[in-house]
C-alpha positions as semicolon CSV with decimal commas, in nm:
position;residue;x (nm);y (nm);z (nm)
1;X;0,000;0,000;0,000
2;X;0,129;0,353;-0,083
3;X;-0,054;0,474;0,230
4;X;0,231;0,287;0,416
5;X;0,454;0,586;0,383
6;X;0,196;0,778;0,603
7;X;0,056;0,535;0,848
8;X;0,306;0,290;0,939
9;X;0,644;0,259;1,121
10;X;0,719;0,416;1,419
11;X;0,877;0,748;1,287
12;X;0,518;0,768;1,076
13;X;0,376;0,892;1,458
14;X;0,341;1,295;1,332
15;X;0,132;1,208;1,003
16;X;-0,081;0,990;1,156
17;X;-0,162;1,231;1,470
18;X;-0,243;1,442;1,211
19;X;-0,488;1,221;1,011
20;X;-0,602;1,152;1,407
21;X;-0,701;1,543;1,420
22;X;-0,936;1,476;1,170
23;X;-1,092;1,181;1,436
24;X;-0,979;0,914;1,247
25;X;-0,873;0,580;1,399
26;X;-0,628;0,357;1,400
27;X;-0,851;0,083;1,226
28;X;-0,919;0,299;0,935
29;X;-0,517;0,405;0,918
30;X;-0,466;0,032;0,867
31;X;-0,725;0,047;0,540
32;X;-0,628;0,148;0,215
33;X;-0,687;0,543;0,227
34;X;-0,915;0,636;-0,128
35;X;-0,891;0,964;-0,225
36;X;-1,250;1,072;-0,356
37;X;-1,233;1,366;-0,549
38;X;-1,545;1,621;-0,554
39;X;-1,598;1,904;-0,806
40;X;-1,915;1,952;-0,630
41;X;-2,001;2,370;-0,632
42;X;-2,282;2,578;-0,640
43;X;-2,179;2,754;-0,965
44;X;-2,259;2,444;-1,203
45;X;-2,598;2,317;-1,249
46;X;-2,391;1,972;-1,345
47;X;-2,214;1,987;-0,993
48;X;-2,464;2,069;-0,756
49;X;-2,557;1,740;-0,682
50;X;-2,227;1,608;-0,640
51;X;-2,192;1,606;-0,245
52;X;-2,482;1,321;-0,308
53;X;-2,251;1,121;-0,531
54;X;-1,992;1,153;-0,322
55;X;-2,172;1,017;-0,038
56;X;-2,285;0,722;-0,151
57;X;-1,923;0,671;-0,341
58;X;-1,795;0,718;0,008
59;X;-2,039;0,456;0,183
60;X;-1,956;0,210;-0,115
61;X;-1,555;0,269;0,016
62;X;-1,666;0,215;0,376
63;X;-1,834;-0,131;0,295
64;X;-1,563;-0,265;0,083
65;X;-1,308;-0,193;0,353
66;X;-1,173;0,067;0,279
67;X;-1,088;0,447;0,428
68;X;-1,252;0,751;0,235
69;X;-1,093;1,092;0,226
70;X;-1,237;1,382;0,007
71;X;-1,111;1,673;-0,140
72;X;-1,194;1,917;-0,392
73;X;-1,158;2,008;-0,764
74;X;-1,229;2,329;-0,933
75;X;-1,471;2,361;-1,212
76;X;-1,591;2,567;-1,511
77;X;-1,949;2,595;-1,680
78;X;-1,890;2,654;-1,988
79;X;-2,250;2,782;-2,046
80;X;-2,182;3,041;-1,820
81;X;-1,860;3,113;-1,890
82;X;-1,975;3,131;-2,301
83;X;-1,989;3,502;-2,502
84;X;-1,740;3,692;-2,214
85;X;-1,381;3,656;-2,110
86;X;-1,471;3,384;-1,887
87;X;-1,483;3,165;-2,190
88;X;-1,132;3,186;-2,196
89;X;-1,017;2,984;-1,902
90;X;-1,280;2,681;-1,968
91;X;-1,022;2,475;-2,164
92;X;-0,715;2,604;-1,951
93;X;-0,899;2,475;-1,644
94;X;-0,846;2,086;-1,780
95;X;-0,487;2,151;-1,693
96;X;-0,498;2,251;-1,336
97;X;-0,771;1,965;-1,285
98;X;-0,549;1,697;-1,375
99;X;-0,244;1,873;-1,172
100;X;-0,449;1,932;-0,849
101;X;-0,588;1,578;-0,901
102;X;-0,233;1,420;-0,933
103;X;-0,062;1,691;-0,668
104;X;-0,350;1,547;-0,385
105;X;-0,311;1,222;-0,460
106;X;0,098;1,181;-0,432
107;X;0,134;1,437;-0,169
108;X;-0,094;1,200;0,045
109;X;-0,012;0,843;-0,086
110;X;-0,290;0,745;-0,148
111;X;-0,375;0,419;-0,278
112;X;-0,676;0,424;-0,468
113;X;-0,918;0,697;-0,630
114;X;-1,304;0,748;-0,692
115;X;-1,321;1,057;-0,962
116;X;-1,630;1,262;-0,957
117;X;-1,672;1,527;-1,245
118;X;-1,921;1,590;-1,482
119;X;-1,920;1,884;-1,714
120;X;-1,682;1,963;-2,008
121;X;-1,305;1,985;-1,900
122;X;-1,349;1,858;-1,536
123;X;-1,406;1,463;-1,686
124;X;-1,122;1,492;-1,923
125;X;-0,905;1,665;-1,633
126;X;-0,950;1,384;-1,420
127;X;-0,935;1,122;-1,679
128;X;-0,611;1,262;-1,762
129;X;-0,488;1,261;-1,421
130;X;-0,624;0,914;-1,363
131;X;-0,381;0,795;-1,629
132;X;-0,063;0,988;-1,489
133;X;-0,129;0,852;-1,151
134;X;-0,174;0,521;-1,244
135;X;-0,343;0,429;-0,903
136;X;-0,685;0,219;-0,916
137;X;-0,965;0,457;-1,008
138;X;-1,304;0,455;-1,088
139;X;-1,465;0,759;-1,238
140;X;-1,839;0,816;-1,157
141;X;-1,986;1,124;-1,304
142;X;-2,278;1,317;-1,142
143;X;-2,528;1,230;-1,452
144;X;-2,720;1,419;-1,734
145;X;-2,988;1,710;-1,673
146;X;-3,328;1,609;-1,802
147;X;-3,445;1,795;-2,122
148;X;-3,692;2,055;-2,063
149;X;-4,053;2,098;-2,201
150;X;-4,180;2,381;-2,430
151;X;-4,509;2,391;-2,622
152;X;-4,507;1,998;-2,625
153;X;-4,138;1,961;-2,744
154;X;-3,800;1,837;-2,575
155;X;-3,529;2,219;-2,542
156;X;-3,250;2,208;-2,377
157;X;-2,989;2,456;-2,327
158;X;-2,920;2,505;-2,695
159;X;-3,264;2,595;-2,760
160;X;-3,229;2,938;-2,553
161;X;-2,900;3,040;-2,715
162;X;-3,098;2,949;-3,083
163;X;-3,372;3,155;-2,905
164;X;-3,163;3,501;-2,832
165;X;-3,104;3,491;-3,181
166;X;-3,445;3,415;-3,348
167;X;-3,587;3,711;-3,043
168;X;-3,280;3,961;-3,194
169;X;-3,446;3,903;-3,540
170;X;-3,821;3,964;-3,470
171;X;-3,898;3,537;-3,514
172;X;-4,024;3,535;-3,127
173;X;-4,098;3,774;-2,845
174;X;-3,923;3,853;-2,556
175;X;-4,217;3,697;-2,357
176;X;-4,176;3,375;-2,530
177;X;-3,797;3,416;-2,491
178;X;-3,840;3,422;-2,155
179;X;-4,096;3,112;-2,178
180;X;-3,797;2,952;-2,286
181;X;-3,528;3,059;-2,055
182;X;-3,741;2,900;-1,756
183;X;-3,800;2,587;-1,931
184;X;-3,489;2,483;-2,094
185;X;-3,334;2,356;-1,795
186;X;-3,518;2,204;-1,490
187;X;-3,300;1,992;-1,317
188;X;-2,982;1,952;-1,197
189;X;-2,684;1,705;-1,418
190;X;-2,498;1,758;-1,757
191;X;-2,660;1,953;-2,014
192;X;-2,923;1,668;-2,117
193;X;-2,756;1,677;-2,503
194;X;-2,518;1,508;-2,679
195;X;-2,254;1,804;-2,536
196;X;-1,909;1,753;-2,411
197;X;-2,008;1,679;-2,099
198;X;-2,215;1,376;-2,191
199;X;-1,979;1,301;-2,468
200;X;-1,662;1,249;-2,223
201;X;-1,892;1,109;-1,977
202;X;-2,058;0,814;-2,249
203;X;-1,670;0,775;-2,331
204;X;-1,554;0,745;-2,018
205;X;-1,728;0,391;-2,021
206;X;-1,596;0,290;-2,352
207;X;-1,231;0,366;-2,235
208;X;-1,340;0,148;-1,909
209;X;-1,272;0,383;-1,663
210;X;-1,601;0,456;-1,550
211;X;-1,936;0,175;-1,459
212;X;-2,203;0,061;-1,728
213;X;-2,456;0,343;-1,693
214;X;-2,246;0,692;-1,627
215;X;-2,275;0,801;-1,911
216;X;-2,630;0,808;-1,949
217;X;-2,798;0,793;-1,609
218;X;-3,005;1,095;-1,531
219;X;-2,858;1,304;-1,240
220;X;-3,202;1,298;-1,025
221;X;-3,271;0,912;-1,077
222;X;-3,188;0,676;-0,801
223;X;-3,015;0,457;-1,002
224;X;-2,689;0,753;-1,017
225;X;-2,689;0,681;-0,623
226;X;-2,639;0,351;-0,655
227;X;-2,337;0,362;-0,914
228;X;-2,186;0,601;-0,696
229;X;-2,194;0,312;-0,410
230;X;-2,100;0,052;-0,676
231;X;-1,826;0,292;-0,782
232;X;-1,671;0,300;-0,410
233;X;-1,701;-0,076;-0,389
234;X;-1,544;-0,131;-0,718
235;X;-1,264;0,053;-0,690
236;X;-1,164;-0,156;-0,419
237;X;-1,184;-0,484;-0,547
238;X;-0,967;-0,285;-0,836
239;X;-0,705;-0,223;-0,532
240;X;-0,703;-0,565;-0,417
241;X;-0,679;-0,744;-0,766
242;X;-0,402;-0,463;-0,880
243;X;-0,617;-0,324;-1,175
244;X;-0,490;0,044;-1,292
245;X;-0,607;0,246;-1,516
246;X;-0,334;0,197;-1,803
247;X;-0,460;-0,143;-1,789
248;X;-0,770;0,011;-1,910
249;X;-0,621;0,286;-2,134
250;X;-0,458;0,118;-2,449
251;X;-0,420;0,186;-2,787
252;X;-0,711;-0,043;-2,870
253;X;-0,972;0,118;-2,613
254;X;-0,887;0,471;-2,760
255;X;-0,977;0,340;-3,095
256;X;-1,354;0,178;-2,950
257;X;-1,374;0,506;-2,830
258;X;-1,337;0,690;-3,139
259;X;-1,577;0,394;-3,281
260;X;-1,846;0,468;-3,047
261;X;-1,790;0,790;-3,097
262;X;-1,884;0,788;-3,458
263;X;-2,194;0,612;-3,359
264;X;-2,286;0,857;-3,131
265;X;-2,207;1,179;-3,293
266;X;-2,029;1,279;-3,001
267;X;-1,924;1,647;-2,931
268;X;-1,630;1,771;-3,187
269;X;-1,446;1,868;-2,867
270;X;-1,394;1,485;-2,792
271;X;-1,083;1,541;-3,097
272;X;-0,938;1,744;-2,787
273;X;-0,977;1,522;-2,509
274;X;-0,925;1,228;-2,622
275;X;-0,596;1,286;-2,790
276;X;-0,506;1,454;-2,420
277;X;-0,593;1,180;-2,231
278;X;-0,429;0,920;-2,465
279;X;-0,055;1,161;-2,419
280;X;-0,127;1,102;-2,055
281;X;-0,097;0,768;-2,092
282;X;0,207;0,777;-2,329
283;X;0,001;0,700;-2,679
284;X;-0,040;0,939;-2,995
285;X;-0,387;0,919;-3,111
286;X;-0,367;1,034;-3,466
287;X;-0,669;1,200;-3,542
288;X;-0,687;1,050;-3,917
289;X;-0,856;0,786;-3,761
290;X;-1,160;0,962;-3,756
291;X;-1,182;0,967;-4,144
292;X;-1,110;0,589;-4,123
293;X;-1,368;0,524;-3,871
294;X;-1,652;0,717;-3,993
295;X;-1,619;0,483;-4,284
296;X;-1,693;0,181;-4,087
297;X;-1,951;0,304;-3,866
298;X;-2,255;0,502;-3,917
299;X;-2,419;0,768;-3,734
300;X;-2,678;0,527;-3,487
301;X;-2,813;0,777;-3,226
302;X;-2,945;1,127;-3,359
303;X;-2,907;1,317;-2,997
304;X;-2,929;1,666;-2,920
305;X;-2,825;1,873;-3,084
306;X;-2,819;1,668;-3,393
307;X;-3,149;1,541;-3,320
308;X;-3,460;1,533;-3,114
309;X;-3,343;1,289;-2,887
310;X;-3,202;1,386;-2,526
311;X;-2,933;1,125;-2,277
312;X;-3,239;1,042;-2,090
313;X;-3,420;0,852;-2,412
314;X;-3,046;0,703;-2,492
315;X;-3,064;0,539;-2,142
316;X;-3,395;0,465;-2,152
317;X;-3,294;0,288;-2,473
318;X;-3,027;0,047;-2,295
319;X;-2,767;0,301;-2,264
320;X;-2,404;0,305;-2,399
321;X;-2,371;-0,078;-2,369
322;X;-2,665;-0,117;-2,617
323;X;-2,489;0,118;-2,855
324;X;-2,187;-0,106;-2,794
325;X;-2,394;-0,413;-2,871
326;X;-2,457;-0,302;-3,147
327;X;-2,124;-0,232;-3,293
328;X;-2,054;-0,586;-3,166
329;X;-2,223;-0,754;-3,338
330;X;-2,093;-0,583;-3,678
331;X;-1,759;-0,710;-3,553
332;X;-1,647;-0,367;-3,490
333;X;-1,546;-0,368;-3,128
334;X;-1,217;-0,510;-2,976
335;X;-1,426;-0,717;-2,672
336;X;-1,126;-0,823;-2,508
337;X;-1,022;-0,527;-2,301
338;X;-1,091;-0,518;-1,930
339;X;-1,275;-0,254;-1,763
340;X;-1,307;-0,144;-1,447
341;X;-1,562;-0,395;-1,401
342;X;-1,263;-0,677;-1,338
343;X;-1,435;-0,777;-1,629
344;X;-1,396;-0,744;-2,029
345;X;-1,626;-0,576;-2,229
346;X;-1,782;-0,881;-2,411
347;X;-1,853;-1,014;-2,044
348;X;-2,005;-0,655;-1,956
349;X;-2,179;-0,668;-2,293
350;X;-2,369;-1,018;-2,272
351;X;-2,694;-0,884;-2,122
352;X;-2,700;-0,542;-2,338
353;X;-2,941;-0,511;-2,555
354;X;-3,125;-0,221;-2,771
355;X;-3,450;-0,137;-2,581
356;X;-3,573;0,139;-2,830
357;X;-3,501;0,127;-3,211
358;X;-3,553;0,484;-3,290
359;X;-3,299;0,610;-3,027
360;X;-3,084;0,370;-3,131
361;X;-3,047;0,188;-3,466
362;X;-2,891;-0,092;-3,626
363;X;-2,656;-0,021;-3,913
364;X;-2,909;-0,100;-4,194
365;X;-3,157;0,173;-4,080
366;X;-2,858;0,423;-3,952
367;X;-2,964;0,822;-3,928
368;X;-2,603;0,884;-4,153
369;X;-2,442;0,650;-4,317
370;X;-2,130;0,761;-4,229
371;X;-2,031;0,827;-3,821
372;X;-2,074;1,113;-3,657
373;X;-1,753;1,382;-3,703
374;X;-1,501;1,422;-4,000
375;X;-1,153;1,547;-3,977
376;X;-1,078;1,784;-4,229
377;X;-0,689;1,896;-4,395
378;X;-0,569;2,066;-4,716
379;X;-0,396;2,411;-4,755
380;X;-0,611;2,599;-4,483
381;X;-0,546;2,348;-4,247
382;X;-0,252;2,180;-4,310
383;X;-0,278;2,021;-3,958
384;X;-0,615;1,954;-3,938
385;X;-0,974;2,047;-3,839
386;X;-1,260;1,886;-3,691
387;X;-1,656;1,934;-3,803
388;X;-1,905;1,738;-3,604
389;X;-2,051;1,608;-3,965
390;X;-2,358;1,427;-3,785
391;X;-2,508;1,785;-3,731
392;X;-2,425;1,927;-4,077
393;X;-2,741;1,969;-4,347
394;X;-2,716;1,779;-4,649
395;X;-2,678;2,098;-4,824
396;X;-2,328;2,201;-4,630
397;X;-2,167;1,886;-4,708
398;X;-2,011;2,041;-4,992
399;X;-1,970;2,444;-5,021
400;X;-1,795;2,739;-5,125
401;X;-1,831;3,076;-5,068
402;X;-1,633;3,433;-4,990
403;X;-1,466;3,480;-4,665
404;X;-1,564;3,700;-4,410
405;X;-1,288;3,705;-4,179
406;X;-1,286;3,831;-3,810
407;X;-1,048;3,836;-3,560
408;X;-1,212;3,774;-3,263
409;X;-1,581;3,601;-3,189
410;X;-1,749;3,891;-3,064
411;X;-1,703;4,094;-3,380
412;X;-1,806;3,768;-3,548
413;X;-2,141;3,762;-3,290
414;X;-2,202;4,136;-3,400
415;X;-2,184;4,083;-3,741
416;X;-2,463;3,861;-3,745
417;X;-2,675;4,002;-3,539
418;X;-2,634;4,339;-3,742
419;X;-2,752;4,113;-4,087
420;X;-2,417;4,121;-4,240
421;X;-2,392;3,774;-4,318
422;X;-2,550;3,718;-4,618
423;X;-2,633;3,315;-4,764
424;X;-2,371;3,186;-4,941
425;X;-2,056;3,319;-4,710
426;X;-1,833;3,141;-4,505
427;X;-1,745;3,317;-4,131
428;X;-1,420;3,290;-4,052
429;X;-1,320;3,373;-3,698
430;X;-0,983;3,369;-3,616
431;X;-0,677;3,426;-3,330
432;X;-0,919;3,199;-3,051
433;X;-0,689;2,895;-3,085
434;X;-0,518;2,785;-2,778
435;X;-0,237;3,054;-2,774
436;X;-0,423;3,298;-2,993
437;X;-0,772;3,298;-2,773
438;X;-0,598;3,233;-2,537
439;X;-0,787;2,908;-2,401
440;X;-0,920;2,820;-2,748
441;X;-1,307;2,935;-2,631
442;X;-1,575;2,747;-2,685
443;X;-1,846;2,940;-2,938
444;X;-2,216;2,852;-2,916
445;X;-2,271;3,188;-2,935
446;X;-2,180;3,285;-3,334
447;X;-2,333;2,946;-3,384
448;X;-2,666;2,955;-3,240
449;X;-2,685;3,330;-3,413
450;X;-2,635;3,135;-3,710
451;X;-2,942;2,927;-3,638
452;X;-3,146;3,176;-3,477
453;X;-3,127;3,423;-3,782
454;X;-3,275;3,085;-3,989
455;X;-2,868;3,082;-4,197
456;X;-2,801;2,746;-4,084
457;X;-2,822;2,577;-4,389
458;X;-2,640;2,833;-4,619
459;X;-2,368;2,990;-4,405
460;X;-2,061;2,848;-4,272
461;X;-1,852;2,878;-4,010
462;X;-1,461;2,807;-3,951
463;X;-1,206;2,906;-3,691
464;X;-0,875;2,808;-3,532
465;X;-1,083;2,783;-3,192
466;X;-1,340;2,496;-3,086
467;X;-1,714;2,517;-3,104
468;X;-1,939;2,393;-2,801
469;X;-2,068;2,069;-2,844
470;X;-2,408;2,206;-2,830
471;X;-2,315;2,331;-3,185
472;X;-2,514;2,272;-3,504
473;X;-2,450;2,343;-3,880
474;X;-2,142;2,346;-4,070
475;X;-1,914;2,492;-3,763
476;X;-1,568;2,369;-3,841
477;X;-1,312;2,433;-3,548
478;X;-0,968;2,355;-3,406
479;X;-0,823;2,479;-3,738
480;X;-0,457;2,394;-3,681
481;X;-0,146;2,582;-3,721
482;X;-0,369;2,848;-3,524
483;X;-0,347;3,165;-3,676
484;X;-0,147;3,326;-3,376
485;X;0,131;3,047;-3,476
486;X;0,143;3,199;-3,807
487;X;-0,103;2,911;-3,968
488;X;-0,278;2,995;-4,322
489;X;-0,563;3,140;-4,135
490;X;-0,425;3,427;-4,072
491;X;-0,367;3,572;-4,412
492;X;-0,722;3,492;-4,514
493;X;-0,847;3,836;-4,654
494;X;-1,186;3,929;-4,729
495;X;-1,404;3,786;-5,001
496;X;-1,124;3,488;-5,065
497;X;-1,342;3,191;-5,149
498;X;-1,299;2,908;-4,915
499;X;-1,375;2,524;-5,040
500;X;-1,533;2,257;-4,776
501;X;-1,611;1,893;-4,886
502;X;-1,693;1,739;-4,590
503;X;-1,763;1,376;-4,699
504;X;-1,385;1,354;-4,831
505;X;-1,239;1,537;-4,544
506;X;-1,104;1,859;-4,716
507;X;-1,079;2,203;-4,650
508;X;-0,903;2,434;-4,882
509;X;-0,870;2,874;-4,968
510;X;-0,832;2,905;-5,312
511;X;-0,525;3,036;-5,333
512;X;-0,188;2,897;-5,512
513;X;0,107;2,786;-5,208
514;X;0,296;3,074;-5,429
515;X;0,010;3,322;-5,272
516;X;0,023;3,133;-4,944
517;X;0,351;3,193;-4,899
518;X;0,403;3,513;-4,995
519;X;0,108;3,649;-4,776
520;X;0,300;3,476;-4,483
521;X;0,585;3,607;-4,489
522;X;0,436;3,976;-4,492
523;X;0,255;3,843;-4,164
524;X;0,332;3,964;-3,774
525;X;0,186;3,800;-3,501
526;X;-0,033;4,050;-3,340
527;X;-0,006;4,125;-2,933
528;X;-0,122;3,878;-2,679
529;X;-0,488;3,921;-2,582
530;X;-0,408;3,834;-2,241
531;X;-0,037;3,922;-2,092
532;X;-0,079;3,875;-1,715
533;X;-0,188;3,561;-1,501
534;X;-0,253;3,227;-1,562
535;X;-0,353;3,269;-1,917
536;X;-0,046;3,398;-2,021
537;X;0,189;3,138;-1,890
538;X;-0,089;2,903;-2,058
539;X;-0,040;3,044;-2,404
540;X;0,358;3,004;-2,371
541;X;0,306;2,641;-2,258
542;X;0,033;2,525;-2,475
543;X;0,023;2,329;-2,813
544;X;-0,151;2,298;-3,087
545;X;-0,501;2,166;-3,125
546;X;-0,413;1,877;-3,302
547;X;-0,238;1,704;-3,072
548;X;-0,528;1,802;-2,772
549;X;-0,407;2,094;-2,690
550;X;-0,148;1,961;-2,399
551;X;0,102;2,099;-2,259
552;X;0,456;2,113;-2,422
């Protein structure tokens, strides 16, 4: 037991009267000690509820034999952070998750963890940390929000941002705006879509880190209790058999991952996290995959904001191991991995089965034929970019149109509300990558203005930053080399015509490399945005987006 170093021997007397200052006993010093980490706070609707999964995570500790201790991690909402400088430190906050996570854990030997996020960077934070630590851990997340009801439909969160827009335009009135805004989200949990949240929490299964049913499990249902009790149990029987989380985290569980994730039509920001998490753990997770994969597996489940369906009718619907049946049978899975189950997926998989053929659907009768994102190169992004395709209209597959370029999302966010986008363009918005934003924010905002406005299906939208995975349309992000790293998108000029063919992965200005290159080497890399404080030292640390935006 690491703990050893703290509670035993003789000269160990000091640390443990100070673990007795906290009343604990001498039986429980001789018990493994299990870090629980809480992001619980009362500034995200996803984390509110988290003192309750801790709890019961705690109780399932207790009856396994083992000694709980919590502590804290911070948190971001991105929803509340989106359309204001808060935005900025969403992404940046994944990094001093997964050091605070790995900092608490060695400075107090522990021996085991139960890891307790649930919105967008705080899952792929701890994830990340869970494979640097390489301790037994079990990740339980606090569970999805339910949708909300207006005038007989499923909204969610998405819905009011679409709504700002359509209200800025004269569609709707401020009363029914309002209508809206007290409707869209009732409960506590995740954002009830197929966000990042949800995304990273679905694939936290796949990679086998987390129990059959976070994902998907709504945050008020009993059920989320009792995983959190099952997760405390578990992760001791993972301490006594020796099972770690690079067990778990292989080359071959990334790439179910990115499977499932095709199936799913998971949140473009996964091509972020999942790329971090796999450096953690000492692989390179070449994005080109995605191309490869979205080949092989169709688009199954037509979620939020894709579709009409919300998490609670994918659990409803047998959850992620029904999706993963599914893909099983098509001989698409690699079923021999373990999980944190102590047992492999094809045992975890033998009593799945689909519940609800609409949510989710067998390859024959697929919503896409092809999976959910595509991952785009040529001459504008020699690196790469990322489009979450599953949420594109047939008619923005394939487009061209003129540039108009901004520098910055809120002159982007003006623009449209102002009616200077006309059909036909393509917004570029630029200088919000990782070093350029800095932070690389998330923007639902220019999106949903998109949609609001009704340009959804004739306007689209590229930049060097990342789009929320509420996100809809033909939003193309994580444009990489960023334009503050002297990447082509910074000498895009006005009215050059940009070229998009999603379906065979391309993304192109139409402009000779002659052009390119002479354009580029006129370029300067404008001032920092931000030259004080964390986000400065982030930008100097931070790399590209292709490679998930670690740290060099």
């Amino acid at each position: 037991m690491r703990s050893k170093n703290v509670t035993k021997k003789i000269d160990k007397a000091p640390q443990r009267s100070l673990f007795k200052a906290m009343g604990l006993t001498d039986e429980e010093l001789d018990n493994p000690l299990v870090g629980v980490c809480n992001s619980v706070n009362e500034l995200i609707p996803g984390h509110t509820d988290l003192d309750k999964i801790a709890d019961a995570a705690k109780a399932g500790i207790r009856m396994a034999g083992g000694t709980p201790l919590e502590f804290g991690a911070i948190g971001v909402c991105d929803g509340i952070a989106m359309g204001h400088e808060g935005m900025h430190y969403s992404l940046a906050s994944r990094e001093l998750i997964a050091d605070s996570v790995e900092t608490m854990a060695r400075a107090h030997a522990l021996d085991a963890l139960v890891l307790i996020p649930n919105c967008d960077k705080i899952v792929p934070g701890m994830l990340m940390a869970a494979a640097r630590l390489n301790i037994p851990t079990v990740v339980v997340s606090g569970g999805a929000m339910l949708a909300g009801r207006h005038k007989g439909k499923d909204i969610d969160l998405n819905t009011v941002f679409e709504s700002v827009a359509s209200y800025k335009v004269d569609k709707i009135s401020e009363a029914e705006l309002l209508e809206v805004e007290n409707s869209a989200c009732q409960t506590c949990g995740s954002c009830s879509g197929m966000f990042t949240a949800n995304s990273m929490n679905c694939l936290t299964e796949i990679l086998g880190l987390g129990l059959p049913g976070n994902g998907t499990i709504p945050a008020v249902y009993a059920d989320r209790i009792r995983l959190a009790k099952y997760a405390g149990i578990q992760v001791m029987e993972m301490f006594e058999k020796d099972i770690k989380p690079l067990d778990m985290l292989t080359e071959e569980s990334f790439e179910n991952a990115l499977k499932v994730d095709m199936a799913l039509g998971c949140s473009t920001n996964t091509a972020l996290h999942l790329p971090a998490i796999a450096h953690e753990a000492g692989i390179e997770l070449d994005l080109e995959l995605i191309n490869k994969y979205k080949k092989e597996v169709p688009h199954i489940c037509s979620l939020a904001p894709a579709g009409s369906h919300h998490i609670q009718d994918l659990h409803e619907a047998g959850g992620i191991p029904a999706v993963m049946k599914v893909l099983s049978e098509e001989g698409i899975l690699n079923e021999d991995l373990i999980t944190v189950t102590g047992k492999t997926i094809k045992e975890n998989l033998a009593k799945a089965k689909v519940l609800d053929t609409d949510v989710i659907r067998d390859f024959a009768t697929a919503y896409h034929a092809e999976g959910g994102l595509s991952f785009l190169k040529g001459n504008l992004a020699p690196d790469g970019s990322v489009v979450k395709q599953a949420a594109v209209a047939d008619e923005m597959l394939v487009h061209e149109g003129p540039a108009k370029v901004f520098d910055a999302e809120q002159e982007a966010v003006a623009a449209i509300h102002a009616g200077k986008i006309n059909p036909g363009d393509v917004v570029v918005i630029r200088y919000e990558g990782p070093k350029g934003g800095p932070g690389m924010r998330e923007m639902l905002t220019p999106t949903s203005a998109i949609a609001g406005v009704g340009l959804d299906k004739e306007v689209a939208l590229i930049t060097d930053g990342r789009f929320s995975g509420a996100t809809r349309g033909a939003a193309i992000g994580h444009v990489s080399p960023e334009a503050m790293e002297g990447g082509p998108m910074a000498i895009v000029k006005e009215g050059d015509i940009i070229q998009i063919d999603i379906p065979n992965g391309k993304l192109n200005i139409d402009l000779t490399d002659e052009e390119i290159q002479a354009r580029l080497a006129n370029w300067e890399a404008p001032e920092p945005k931000i030259k004080t404080g964390y986000l400065s030292r982030y930008a100097r640390l931070v790399s590209s987006a292709s490679t998930g935006a670690v740290f060099k």
